[in-house]
Steps between C-alpha positions, in 0.01 A plus 500: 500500500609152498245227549231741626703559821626836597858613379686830446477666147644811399329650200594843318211695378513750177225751463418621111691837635784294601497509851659199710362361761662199690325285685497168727208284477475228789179359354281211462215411222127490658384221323097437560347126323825520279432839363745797586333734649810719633851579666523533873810610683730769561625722259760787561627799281861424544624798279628735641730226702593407161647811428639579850567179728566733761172662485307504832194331493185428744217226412129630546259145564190438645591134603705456829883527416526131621325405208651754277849553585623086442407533085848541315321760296525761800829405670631796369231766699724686760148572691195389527120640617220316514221706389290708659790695628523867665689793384710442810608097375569610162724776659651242721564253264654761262707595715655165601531418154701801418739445796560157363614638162744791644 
């Protein structure tokens, strides 16, 4: 976050078991009368990209992917549905993404 504006961060998370968990924070502080009340924004588990570039993978939102695709923190999505989706979408959109990768 710089000067309460949105900007990409990438984080790595370590559980007490010692799982990693990578993640990308495009954020911004909810600040209420000068109190922080919050973090709004999108955040995405980026670890299994981390460990495989070439891993296939398909965004889930339920904002329009106008609005979600442009934030640097998903550029990397090879797919995208906006949610609710149907069996038949997801299988569509699975499918596309795995011709991409082959």
């Amino acid at each position: 976050m710089v000067n309460g504006t949105l900007s990409p961060d990438e984080y790595r998370l370590v559980a007490k078991d010692g799982t990693t968990v990578w993640i990308i924070s495009n954020s911004q502080p909810v600040i209420i009368d000068g109190n922080f009340k919050g973090i709004i924004g999108v955040f995405t588990n980026i670890t299994e990209k981390k460990k495989k570039p070439s891993t296939p993978c398909i965004l889930a939102s339920g904002h329009p992917r106008e609005d979600v695709m442009t934030h640097e923190t998903v550029a990397h999505a090879d797919g995208f549905l906006q949610k609710p989706f149907s069996l038949h979408e997801l299988g569509k959109t699975v499918n596309e993404v795995m011709g991409k990768k082959r």
